[in-house]
N, C-alpha and C positions, 0 to 999 in steps of 0.2 A: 478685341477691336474697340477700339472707344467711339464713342457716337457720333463725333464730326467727322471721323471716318466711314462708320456705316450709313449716314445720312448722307455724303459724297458717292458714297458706290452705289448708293437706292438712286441717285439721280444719273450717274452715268449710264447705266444699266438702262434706263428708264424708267424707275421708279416715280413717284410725285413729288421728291422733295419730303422737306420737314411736314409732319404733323402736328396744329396744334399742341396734343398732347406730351410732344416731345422736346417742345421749347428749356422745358426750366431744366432738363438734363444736362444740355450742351454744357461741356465743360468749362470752355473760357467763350468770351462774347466776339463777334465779328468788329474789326475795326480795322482801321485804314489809317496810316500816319498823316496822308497828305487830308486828309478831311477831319483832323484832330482841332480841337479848340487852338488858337494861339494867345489871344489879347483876353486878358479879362473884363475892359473897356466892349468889347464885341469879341464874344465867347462866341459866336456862330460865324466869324471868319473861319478859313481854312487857309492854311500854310501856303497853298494852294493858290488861291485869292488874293492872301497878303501880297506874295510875290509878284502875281497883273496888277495891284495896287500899286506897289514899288516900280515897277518897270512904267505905268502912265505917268506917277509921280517922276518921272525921270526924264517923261516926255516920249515914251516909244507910242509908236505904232500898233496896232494887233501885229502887222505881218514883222515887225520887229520884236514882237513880245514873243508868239507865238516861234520864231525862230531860236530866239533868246533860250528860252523855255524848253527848244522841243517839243513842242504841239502844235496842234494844226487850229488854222486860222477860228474856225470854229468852237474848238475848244477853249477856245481864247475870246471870243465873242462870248461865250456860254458864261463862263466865269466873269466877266466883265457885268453881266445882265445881272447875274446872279448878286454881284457886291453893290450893284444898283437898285435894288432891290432892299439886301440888309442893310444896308447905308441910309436909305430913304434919302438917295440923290438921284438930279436931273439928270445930270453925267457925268462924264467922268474927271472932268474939272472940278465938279461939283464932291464928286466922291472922294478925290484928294484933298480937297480943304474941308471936308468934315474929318475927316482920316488925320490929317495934321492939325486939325484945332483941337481934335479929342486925345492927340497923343500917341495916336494907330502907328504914324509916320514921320518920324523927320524928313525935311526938307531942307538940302544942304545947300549953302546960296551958290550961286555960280562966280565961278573963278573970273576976273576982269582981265 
């Protein structure tokens, strides 16, 4: 049985999870696509992020993002805070012209 295994069945069972000690055994390391680096410019966006980024830069709504997306309004709020935060913007107007001045984002003009 290899160890991400036996450390899954110590916790179903009710065991305590990982041990310190058992860290550096794990075979391959936990990760997640949607919380992966995207932009080299801001290497701590997530896929994730960029997307709420894209969809304000676009002019949605949370309840229109959040729909977009499949998430709930919340999660959508969360990730919004969150790129307000790594962005070091007011909001999120503010978040999409840092985003497009640094290159994060095109913004395509609107058709007349």
């Amino acid at each position: 049985m290899a160890m991400a295994d036996h450390v899954t069945d110590d916790v179903v069972t009710g065991g305590h999870g990982i041990e310190p000690r058992t860290l550096p055994t794990l075979e391959t390391p936990l990760t997640h696509d949607a919380c992966a680096p995207v932009c080299p410019a801001h290497p701590h966006l997530s896929a994730v992020e960029l997307a709420v980024l894209r969809d304000a830069a676009e002019g949605m709504t949370m309840v229109e993002s959040a729909s977009h997306r499949v998430k709930s309004i919340e999660t959508v709020k969360t990730q919004r805070k969150s790129l307000l935060l790594k962005l070091g913007a007011r909001n999120m107007t503010h978040a999409v012209a840092i985003a497009s001045s640094s290159g994060l984002i095109e913004i395509a003009p609107r058709p007349r």
